[in-house]
C-alpha positions as CSV (number, residue, x, y, z in Angstrom):
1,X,206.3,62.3,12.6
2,X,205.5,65.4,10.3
3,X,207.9,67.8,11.8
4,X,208.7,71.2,10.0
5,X,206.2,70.1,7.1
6,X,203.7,72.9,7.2
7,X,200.8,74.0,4.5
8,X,199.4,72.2,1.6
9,X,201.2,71.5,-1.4
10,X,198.0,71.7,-3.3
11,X,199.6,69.3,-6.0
12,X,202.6,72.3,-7.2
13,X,205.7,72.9,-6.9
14,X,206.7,76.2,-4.8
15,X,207.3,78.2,-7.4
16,X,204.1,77.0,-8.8
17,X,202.5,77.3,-5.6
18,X,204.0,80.8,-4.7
19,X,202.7,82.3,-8.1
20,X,199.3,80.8,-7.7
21,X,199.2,82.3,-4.2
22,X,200.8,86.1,-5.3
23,X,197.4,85.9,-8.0
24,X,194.8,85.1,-5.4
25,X,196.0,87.4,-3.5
26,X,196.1,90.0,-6.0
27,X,192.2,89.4,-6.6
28,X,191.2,88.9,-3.0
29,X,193.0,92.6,-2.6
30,X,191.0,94.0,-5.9
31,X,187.7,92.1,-5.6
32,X,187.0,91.8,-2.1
33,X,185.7,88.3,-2.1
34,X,186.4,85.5,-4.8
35,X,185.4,81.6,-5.3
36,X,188.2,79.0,-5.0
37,X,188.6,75.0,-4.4
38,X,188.4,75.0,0.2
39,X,192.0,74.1,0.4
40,X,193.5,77.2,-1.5
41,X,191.1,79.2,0.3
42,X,192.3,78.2,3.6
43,X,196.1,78.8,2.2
44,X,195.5,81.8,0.8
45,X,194.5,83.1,4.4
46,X,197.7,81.9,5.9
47,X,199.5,84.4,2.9
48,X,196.9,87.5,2.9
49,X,196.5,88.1,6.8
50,X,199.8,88.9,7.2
51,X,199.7,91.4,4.5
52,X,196.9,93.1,6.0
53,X,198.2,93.1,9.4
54,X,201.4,95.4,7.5
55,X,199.1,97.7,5.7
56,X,197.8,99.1,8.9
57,X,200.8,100.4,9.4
58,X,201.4,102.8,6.2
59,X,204.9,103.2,6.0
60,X,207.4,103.1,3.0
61,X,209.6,99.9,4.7
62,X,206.0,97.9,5.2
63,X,204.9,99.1,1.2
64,X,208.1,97.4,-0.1
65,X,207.8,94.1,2.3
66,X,203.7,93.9,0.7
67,X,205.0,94.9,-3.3
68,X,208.0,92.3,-2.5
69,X,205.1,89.9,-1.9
70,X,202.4,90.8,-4.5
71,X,204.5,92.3,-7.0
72,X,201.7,94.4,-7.9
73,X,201.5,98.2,-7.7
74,X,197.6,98.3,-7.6
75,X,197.0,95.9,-5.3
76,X,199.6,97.2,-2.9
77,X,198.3,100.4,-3.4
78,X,195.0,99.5,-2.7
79,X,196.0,97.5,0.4
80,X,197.2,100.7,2.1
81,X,195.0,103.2,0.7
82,X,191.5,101.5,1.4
83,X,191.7,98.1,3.3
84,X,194.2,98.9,6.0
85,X,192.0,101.9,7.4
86,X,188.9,99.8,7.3
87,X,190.4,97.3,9.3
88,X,191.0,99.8,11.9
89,X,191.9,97.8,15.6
90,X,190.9,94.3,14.5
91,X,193.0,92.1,16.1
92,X,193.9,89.6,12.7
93,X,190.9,87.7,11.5
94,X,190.7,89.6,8.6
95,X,189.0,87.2,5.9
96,X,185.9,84.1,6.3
97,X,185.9,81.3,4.6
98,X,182.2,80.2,3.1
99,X,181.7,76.5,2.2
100,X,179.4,76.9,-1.3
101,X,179.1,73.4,-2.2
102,X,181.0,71.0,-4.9
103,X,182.2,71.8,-8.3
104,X,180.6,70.0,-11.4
105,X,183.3,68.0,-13.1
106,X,185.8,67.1,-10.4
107,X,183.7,67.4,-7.6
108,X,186.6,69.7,-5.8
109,X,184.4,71.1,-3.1
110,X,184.0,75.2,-3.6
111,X,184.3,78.0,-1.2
112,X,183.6,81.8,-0.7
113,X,187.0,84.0,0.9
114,X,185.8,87.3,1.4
115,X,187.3,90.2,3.6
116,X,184.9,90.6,6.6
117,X,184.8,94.5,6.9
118,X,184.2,94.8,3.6
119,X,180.9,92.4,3.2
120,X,179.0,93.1,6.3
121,X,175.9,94.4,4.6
122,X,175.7,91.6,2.5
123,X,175.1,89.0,5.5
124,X,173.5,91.2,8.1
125,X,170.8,90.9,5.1
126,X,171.2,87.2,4.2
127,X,171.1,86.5,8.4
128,X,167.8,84.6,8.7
129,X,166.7,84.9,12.8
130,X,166.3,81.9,14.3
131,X,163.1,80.5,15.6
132,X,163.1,80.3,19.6
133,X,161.5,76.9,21.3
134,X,159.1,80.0,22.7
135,X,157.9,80.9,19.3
136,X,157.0,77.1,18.3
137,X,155.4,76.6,21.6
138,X,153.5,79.5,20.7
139,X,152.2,78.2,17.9
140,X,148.8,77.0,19.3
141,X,147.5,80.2,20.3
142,X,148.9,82.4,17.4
143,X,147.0,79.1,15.5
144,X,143.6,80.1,17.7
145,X,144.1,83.3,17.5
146,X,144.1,83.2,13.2
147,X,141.0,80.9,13.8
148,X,139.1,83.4,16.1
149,X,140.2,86.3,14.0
150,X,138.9,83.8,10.8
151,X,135.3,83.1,12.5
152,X,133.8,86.6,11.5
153,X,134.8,86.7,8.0
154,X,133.9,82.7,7.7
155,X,129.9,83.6,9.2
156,X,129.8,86.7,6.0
157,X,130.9,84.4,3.6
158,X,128.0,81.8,4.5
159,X,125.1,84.8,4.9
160,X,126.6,86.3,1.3
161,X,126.2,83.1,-0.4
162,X,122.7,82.1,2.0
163,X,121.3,85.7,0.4
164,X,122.9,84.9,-3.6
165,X,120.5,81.5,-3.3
166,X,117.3,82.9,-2.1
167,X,117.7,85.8,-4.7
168,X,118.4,83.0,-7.1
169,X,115.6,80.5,-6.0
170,X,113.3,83.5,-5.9
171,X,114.2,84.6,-9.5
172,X,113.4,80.6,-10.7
173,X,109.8,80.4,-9.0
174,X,109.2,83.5,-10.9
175,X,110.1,82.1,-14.1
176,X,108.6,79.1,-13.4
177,X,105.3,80.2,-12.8
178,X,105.1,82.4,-15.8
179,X,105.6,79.3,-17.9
180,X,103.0,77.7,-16.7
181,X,100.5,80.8,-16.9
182,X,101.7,80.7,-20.8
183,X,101.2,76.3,-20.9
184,X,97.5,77.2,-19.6
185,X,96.8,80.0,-21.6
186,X,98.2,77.6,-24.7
187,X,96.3,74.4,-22.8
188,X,92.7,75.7,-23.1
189,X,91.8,77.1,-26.9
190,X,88.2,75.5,-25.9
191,X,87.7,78.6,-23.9
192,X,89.1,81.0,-26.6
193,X,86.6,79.5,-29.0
194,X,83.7,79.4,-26.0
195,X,84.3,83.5,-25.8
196,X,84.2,84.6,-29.1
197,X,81.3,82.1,-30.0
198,X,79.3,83.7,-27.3
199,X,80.2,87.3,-28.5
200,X,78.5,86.2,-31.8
201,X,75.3,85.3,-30.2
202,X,75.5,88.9,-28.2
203,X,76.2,90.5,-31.6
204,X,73.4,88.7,-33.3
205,X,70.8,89.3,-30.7
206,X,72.0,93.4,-30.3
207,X,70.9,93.3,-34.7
208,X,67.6,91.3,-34.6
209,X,66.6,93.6,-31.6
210,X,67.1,96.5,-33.7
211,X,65.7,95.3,-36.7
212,X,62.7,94.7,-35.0
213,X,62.7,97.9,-33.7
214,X,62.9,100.0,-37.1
215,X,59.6,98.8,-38.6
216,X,57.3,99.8,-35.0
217,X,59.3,102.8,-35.2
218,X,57.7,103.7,-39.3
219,X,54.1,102.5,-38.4
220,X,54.0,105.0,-35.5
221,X,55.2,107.5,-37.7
222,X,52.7,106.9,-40.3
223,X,49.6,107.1,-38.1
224,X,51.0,110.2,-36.2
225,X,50.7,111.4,-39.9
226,X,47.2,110.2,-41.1
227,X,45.8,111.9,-38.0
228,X,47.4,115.0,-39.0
229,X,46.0,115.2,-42.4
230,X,42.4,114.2,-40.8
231,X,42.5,117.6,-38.2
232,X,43.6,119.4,-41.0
């Protein structure tokens, strides 16, 4: 039976173990949180709660019992001066312990020790709420309500996109049939040549109809003029 065999040894000898205990101490005090293998964190609580239980009681017997312990001015200075008051009336239960995972290299498995008064910002942030069986049973109608809400803009989308392809099968049938007004025009030189042969017959015809014209026009002169001399 294990009687009177209390604590972890954590592979030290006491004085080896009380030294390593009087440092983590010292930067729990300073730091307010630091990261150590899950066994010396749970020790280190065992040595530090007791300490803070004292320093709510600021008196010059308790500062000697704490600097007998810590054998740090600092540190017991800050104990009294800024920890004790923020601990107020809490009744012990001064520090959490926060499981972080395993070390590389050995493996040791790693934790957070943190004082709570003095980190409660930091996981009322970090608190994610937790989902209710309400909320997932929910889920249906918050799901038909996305879709009803999603209907509208859906219906837009299509009339955009129904208006972008008539513009753009209205702009092709334009272009389409102005090519083929230019293939015919290129397709029929016969009626080019047709034209402008038959304005050389109109332009031949207007000439010989006033050639013939000039010579009627001199021989009626000339008589007008013999018939003069003759009253004369």
């Amino acid at each position: 039976m294990r009687h009177l065999v209390r604590g972890r040894k954590l592979g030290r000898t006491k004085a080896h173990r009380k030294a390593t205990m009087q440092a983590l101490c010292v930067a729990l005090v300073r730091e307010k949180r630091i990261q150590t293998t899950v066994a010396k964190a749970k020790e280190l609580r065992r040595y530090i709660e007791p300490l803070v239980t004292r320093a709510k009681v600021d008196s010059q017997h308790n500062r000697r019992l704490v600097f007998g312990e810590l054998q740090d001015k600092l540190a017991t200075q800050e104990l009294f001066d800024t920890i004790g008051p923020k601990v107020g009336d809490r009744p012990g239960g001064y520090t959490r312990v926060l499981k972080t995972g395993f070390r590389g290299g050995d493996a040791a498995e790693m934790a957070l020790i943190e004082l709570i008064d003095f980190n409660e910002s930091e996981d009322s942030t970090s608190a994610k709420p937790k989902r209710s069986r309400r909320s997932r049973r929910g889920g249906g109608s918050s799901a038909a309500a996305k879709e009803a809400t999603a209907a509208p803009e859906a219906k837009k989308d299509e009339v955009a996109e129904e208006s972008a392809s008539d513009a753009a099968d209205a702009t092709v049938d334009a272009v389409e049939q102005a090519e083929v007004e230019v293939v015919e025009e290129a397709a029929d030189p016969k009626s080019s040549v047709e034209e402008a042969t038959a304005a050389q017959e109109v332009a031949e015809e207007t000439t010989e109809a006033t050639d013939d014209a000039a010579p009627e026009a001199s021989a009626e002169e000339s008589d007008d003029a013999s018939e003069e001399k003759k009253d004369a």
